[in-house]
C-alpha positions as CSV (number, residue, x, y, z in Angstrom):
1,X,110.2,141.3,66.9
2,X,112.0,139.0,69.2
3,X,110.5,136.0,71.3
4,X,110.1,138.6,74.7
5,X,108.7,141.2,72.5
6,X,106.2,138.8,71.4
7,X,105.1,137.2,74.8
8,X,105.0,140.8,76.1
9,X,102.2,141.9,73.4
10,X,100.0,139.4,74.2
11,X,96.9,140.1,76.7
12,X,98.1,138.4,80.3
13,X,95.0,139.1,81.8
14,X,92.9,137.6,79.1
15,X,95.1,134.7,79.1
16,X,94.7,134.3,83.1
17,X,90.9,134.6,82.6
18,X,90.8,131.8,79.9
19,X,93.3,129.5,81.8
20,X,91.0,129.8,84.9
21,X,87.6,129.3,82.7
22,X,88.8,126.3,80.9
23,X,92.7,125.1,82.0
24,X,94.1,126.3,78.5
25,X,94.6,129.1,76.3
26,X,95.5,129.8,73.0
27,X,99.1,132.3,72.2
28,X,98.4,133.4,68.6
29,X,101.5,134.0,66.1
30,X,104.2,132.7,68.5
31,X,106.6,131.5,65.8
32,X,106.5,132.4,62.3
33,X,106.9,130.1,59.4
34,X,111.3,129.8,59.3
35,X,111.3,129.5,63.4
36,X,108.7,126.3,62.4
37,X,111.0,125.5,59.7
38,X,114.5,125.8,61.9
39,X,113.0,123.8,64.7
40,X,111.3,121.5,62.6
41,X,114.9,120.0,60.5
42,X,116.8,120.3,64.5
43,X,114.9,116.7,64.7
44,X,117.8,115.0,62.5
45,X,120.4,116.5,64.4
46,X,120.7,114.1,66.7
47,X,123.5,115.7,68.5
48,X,120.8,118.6,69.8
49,X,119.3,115.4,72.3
50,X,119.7,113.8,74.9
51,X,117.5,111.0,74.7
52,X,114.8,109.7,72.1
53,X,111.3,108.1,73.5
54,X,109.7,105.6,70.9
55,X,106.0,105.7,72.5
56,X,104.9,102.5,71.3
57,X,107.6,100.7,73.0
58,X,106.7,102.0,76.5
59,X,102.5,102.0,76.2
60,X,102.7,105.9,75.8
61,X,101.0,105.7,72.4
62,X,102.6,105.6,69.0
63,X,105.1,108.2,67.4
64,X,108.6,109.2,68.5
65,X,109.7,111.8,70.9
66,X,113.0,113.4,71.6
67,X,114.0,115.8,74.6
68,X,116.5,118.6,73.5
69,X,120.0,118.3,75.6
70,X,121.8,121.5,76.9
71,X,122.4,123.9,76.0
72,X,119.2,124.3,74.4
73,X,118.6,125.8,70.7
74,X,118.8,129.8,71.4
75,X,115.2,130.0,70.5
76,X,113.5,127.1,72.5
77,X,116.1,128.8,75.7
78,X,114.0,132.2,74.6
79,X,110.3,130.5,74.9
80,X,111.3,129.3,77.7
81,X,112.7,132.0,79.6
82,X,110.1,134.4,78.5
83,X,107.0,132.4,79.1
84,X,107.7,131.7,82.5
85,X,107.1,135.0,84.8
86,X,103.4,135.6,83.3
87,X,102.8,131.7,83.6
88,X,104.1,131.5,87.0
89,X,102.0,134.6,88.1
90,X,99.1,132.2,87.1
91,X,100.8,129.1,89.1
92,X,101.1,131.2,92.6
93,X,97.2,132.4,92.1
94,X,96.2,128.5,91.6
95,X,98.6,127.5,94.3
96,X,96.9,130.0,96.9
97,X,93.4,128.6,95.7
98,X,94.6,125.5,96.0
99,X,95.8,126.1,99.8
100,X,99.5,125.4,98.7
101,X,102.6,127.5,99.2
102,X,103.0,130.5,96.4
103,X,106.5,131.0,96.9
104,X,107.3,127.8,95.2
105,X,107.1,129.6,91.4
106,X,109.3,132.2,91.9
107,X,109.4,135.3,89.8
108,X,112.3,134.1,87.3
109,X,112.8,131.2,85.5
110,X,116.2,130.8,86.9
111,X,115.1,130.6,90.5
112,X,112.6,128.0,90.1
113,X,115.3,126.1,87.9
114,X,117.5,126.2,90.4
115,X,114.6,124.7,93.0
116,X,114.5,121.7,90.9
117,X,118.6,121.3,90.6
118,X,118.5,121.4,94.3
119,X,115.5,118.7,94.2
120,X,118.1,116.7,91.9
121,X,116.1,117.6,88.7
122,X,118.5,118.9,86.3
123,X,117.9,117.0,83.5
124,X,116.0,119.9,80.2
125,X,113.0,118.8,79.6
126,X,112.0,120.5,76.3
127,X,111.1,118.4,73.5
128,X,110.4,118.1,69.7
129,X,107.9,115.6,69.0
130,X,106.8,113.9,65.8
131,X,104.2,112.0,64.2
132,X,103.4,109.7,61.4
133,X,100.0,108.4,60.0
134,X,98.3,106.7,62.6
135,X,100.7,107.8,65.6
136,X,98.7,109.3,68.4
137,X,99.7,110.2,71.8
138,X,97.4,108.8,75.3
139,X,96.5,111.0,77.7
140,X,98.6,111.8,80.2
141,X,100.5,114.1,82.5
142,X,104.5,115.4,82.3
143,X,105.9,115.3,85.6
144,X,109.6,114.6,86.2
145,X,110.4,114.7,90.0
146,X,109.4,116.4,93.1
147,X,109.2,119.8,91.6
148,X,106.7,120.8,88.9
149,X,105.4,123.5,87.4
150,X,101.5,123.5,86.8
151,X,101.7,124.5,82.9
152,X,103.4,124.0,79.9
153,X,103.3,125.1,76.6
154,X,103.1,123.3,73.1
155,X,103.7,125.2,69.3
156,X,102.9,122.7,66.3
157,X,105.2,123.2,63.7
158,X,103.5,121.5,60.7
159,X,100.9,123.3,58.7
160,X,97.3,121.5,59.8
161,X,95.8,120.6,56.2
162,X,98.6,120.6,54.4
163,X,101.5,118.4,56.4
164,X,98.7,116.7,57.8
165,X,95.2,115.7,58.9
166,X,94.1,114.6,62.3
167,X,96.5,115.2,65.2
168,X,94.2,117.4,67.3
169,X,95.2,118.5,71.3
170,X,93.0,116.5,73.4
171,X,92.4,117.5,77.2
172,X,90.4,115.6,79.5
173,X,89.6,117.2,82.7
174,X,88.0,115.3,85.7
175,X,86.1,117.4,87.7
176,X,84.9,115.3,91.2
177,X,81.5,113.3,91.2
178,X,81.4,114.6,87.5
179,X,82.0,112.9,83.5
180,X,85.2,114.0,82.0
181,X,84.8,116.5,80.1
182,X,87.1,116.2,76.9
183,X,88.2,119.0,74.3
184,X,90.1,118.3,70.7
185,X,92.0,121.5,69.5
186,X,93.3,121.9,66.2
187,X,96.3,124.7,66.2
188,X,97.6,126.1,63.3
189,X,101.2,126.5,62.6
190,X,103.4,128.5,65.2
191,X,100.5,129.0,67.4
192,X,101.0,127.9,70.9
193,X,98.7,126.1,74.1
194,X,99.1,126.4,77.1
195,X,97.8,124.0,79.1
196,X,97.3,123.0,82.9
197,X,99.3,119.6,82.7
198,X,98.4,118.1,85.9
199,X,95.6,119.7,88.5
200,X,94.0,123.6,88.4
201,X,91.2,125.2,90.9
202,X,88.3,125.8,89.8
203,X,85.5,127.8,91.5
204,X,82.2,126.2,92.7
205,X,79.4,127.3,95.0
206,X,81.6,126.4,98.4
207,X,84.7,128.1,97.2
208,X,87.6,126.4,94.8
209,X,87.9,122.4,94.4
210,X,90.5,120.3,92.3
211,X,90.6,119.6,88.9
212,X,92.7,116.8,87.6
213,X,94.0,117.7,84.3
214,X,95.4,115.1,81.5
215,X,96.3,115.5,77.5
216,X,97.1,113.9,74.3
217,X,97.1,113.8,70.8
218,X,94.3,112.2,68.6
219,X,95.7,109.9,66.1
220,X,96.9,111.6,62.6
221,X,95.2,110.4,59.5
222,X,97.6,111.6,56.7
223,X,101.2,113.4,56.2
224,X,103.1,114.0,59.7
225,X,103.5,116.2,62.1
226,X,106.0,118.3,64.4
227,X,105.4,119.6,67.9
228,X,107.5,121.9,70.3
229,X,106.9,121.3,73.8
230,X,107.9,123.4,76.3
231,X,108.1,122.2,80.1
232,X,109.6,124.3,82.7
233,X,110.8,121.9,85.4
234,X,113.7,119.9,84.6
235,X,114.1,116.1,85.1
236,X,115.8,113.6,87.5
């Protein structure tokens, strides 16, 4: 089955339920075990890039990150393209909540790219990441310019307990006069998260308030460990 076959079988509604509940959701079976593989030995190729992030060096963490250039690999241009629509049906529902304007995720993933050309952004944003023993990743949020989209995506290519240990998801949510509220997810190979990567609506007693959202990656304690991340605004 191919990539829009696959994000067509899952539940949409189920997914919109859990991304209101708890500002992520779980996409079971996304990639299979060569599409891991594949996008996993594309990290050497460093003619597939346009630029390589060494976290340490900048305070993001520790670990190495590298943003694909165009045109991207046929099957990260695939994810992309077909996650979008149900994701952005999600984005104009929190937008309305949130008193914003809906129109601003449009129905295709082409007209909200080109929204973020004309904002300047044009830069791909999708990304392999990769991390050694003891490389973890601080919380934080991806946002690239005016334009941005309200979720993103994230498949881990390595096999948990076998390519490595540690290297859980870690969101923190901040809800107002409230703790943070923090949750570690381990995903198995060619699964994919999404994930609200900056703000979401939740519902209280007086209608919807304003989550701010932020995630990371909990430090790895043996092997290493791959990760696709998918973002659907581009870059300045």
């Amino acid at each position: 089955m191919n990539v829009a076959g696959r994000v067509r079988r899952y539940d949409w509604d189920a997914i919109g339920a859990a991304l209101d509940a708890d500002g992520w959701a779980r996409l079971p079976r996304l990639l299979g075990s060569r599409e891991c593989a594949a996008l996993r030995a594309l990290y050497g190729d460093h003619s597939r890039f346009r630029s390589t992030v060494d976290m340490a060096r900048h305070g993001f963490g520790r670990g190495e990150y590298r943003y694909f250039a165009h045109p991207l690999p046929p099957l990260v241009a695939a994810l992309r393209e077909s996650l979008y629509p149900p994701l952005a049906a999600t984005a104009r529902d929190w937008a309305r909540r949130l008193r914003r304007d809906p129109a601003q995720f449009p129905p295709t993933l082409g007209e909200f790219l080109a929204r973020c050309h004309a904002a300047g952004q044009r830069r791909p944003t999708p990304l392999l990441l990769r991390y050694a023993v003891g490389d973890w990743n601080a919380l934080h949020q991806d946002l690239y310019g005016a334009v941005a989209f309200p979720l993103q995506v994230l498949v881990v290519l390595s096999t948990h307990g076998e390519d490595y240990e540690g290297g859980e998801v870690v969101l923190v949510e901040q809800r107002p006069r409230a703790q943070s509220r923090a949750t570690a997810i381990t995903v198995p190979r060619g699964d994919g998260i999404i994930f609200s990567n900056r703000e979401r609506p939740v519902r209280g007693t007086r209608g919807d308030y304003r989550v701010v959202m932020r995630h990371g990656v909990s430090a790895l304690t043996s092997g290493d460990r791959t990760t696709l991340g998918i973002i659907f605004h581009d870059a300045q």
